[in-house]
C-alpha positions in Angstrom: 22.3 108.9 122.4 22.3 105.9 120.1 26.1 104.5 119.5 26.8 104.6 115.7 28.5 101.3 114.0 32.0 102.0 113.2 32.9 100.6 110.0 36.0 101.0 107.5 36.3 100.3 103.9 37.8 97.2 102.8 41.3 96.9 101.6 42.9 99.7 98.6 44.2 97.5 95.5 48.3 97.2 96.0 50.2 99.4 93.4 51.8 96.9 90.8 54.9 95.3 92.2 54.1 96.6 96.0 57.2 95.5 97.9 57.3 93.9 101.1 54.8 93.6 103.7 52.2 96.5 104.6 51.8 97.7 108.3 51.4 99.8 110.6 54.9 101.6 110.7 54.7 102.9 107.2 54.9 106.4 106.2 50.7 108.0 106.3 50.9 111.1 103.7 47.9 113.2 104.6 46.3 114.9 102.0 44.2 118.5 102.3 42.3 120.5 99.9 44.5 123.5 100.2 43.6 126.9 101.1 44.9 130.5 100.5 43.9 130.9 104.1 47.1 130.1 106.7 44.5 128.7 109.0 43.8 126.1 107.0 47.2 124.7 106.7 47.5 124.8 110.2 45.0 123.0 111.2 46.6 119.9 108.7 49.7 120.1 110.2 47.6 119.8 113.7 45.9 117.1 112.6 49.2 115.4 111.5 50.5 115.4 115.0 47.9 114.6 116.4 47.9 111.1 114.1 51.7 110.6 114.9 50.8 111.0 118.7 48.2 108.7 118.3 50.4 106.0 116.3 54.3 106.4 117.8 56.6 105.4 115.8 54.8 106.3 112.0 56.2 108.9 110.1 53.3 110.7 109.4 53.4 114.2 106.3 51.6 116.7 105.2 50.5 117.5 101.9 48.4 119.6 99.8 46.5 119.3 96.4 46.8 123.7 95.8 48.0 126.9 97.5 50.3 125.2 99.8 53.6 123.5 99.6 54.3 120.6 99.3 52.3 118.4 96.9 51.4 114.3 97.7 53.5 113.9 94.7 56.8 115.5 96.0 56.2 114.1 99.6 55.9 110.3 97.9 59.0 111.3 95.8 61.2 112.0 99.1 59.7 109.1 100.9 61.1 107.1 98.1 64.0 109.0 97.9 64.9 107.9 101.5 64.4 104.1 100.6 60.9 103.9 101.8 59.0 101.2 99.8 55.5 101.8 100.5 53.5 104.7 101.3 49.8 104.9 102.4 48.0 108.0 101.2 45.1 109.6 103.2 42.6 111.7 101.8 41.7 114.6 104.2 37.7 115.0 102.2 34.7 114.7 103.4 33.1 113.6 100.6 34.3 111.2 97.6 34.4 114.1 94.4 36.5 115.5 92.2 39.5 115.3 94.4 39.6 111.9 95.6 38.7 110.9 92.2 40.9 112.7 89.7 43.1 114.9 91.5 44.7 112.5 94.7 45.4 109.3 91.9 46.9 112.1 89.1 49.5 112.8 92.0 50.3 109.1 92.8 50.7 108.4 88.7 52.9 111.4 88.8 54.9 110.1 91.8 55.1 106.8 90.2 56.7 108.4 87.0 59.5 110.1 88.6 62.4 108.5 90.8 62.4 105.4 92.9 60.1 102.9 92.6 56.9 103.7 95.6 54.2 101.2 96.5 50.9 103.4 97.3 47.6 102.9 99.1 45.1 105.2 98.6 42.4 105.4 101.5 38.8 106.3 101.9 38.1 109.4 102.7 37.1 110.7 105.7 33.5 111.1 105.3 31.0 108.0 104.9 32.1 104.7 103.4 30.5 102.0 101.8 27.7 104.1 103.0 28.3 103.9 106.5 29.3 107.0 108.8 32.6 106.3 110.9 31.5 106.9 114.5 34.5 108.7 115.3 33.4 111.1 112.9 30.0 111.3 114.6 31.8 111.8 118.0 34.1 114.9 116.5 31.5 116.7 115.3 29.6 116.4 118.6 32.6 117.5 120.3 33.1 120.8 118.4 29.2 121.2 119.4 29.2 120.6 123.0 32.3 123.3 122.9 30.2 125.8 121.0 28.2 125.8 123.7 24.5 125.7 122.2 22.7 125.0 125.3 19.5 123.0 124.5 18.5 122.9 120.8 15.6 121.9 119.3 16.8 122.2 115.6 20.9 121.2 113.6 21.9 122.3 110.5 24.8 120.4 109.4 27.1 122.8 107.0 29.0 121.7 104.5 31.0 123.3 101.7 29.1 122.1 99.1 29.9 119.6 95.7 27.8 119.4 92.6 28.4 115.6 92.8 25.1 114.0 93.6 26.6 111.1 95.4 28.6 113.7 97.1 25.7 115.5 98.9 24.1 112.1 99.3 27.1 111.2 102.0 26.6 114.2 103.9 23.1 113.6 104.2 23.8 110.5 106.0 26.0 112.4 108.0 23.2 114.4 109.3 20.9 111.2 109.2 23.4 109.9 112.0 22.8 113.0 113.5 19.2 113.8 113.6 19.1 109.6 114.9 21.6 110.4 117.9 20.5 113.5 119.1 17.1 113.6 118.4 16.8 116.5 117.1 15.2 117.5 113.0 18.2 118.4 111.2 18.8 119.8 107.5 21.5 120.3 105.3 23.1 123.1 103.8 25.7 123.8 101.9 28.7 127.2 101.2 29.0 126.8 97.7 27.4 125.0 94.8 24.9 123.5 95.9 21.3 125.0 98.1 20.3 125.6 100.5 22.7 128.6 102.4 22.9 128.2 105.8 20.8 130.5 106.2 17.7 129.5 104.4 17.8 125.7 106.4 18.1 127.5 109.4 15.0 129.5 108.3 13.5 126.3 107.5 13.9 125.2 111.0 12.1 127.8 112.5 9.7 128.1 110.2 8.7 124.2 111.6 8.8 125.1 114.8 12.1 125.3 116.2 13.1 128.3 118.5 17.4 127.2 119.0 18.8 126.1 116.2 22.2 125.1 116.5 24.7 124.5 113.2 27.4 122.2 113.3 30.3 122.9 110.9 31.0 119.7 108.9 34.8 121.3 107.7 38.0 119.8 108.7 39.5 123.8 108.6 39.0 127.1 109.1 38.8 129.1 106.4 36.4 131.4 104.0 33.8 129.2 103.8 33.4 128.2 107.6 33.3 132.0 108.3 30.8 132.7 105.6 28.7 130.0 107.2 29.3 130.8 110.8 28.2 135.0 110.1 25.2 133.5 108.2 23.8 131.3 110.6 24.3 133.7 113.3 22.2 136.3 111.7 19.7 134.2 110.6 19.6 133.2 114.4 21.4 130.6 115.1 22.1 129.9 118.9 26.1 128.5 118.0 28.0 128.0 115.2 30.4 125.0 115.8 34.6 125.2 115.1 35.7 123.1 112.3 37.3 119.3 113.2 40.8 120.2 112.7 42.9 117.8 115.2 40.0 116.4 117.1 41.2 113.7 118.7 38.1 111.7 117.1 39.1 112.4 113.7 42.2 111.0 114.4 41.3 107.7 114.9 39.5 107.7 111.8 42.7 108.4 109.7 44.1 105.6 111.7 41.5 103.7 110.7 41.1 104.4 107.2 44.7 103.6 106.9 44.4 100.3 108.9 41.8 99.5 106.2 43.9 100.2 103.8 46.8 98.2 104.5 44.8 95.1 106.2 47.0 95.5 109.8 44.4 95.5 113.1 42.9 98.5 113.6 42.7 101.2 116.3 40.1 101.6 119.1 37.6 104.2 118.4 37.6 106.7 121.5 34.0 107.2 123.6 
């Protein structure tokens, strides 16, 4: 299997009148989509320990954009609040929409409008940058396969939960470029919502070409509606596994690490085999 590059976008733009010196000991406010589903939550809050155990010593938060309390804006607020200066944001996204585009710097204006003065770095996302695909990212998503168990598979379908931005589904088709590349294997796209195919129909596809085990790895960061819709899907459709979201892999924590890293300009931390 063929090593991706790991790579990390270049340094955010400093918030006007930034304070001090960045590093490595600043609070990290991760970000998450939100979800009516408890899981989901969960599996944020997991992925924030895991971050703090990888990085001692960071005060590291959890946040959501809807459904769950509280907002980025009202953790930023009590950072500054406590007489923090600086605060670097994390986008938990796979892809670069709506969200990290309107929503995520909405809550940092709105943050910056009430109380205390707060300096704020927004990071990439967690999904490609710059067009490259963070190996740790790679490696996570191979881990929740191995642990579905698929055996030997001759076919992937990498499920996602779908964007109508173009650019969007163009980043996780490189994700499943780095796939099909490292494993060997044809692999296809599909997509929960908004976008075709269903998970169901690639994994058709695949068997129409040839394929006899096709295997679906869940490109989600939580549990939720849409990874369950995608999971009974593929499985009737005859998918040998359907893989378990990211959540607090510890993969995926090194790439918040090293978005943030990025973000701030500080050395960054080693990527795990």
């Amino acid at each position: 299997m063929r090593p991706a590059r790991l790579t990390g976008p270049g340094p955010a733009a400093p918030a006007p009148g930034a304070p001090g010196q960045w590093g490595a000991a600043d609070p990290v406010v991760l970000v998450a989509h939100g979800s009516r589903d408890p899981r989901a939550a969960e599996a944020t809050l997991a992925l924030a320990r895991a971050v703090s155990a990888a990085r001692p010593g960071t005060p590291v938060l959890a946040s959501w954009l809807d459904h769950t309390e509280p907002g980025p804006a009202a953790v930023l607020r009590d950072l500054a609040d406590a007489g923090h200066p600086r605060a670097v944001l994390v986008p938990l996204l796979l892809t670069a929409a709506y969200h990290r585009r309107v929503d995520i710097p909405a809550a940092v204006a709105a943050a910056h409008a009430a109380g205390p003065p707060i300096a704020v770095r927004v990071t990439d996302v967690l999904g490609p940058a710059g067009g490259e695909v963070d190996g740790g990212l790679l490696a996570g998503l191979r881990r929740r396969l191995g642990e579905a168990e698929p055996g030997r598979f001759d076919g992937l379908v990498l499920a996602a939960a779908g964007t109508r931005d173009a650019r969007a589904r163009g980043s996780v088709g490189r994700v499943a470029a780095a796939l099909r590349a490292g494993l060997g294997v044809p692999t296809r796209v599909s997509y929960a919502s908004a976008a075709p195919p269903a998970v169901d129909a690639a994994v058709a596809r695949l068997r129409a070409r040839g394929a006899r085990r096709v295997a679906v790895s869940a490109y989600f960061l939580a549990p939720g509606l849409f990874h369950d819709a995608v999971a009974g899907a593929a499985r009737e459709a005859g998918a040998v596994a359907v893989s378990a979201p990211l959540t607090d892999a510890p993969e995926l924590a090194d790439v918040v690490l090293r978005r943030v890293d990025a973000a701030v300009g500080v050395a960054g931390v080693t990527a795990r085999p």
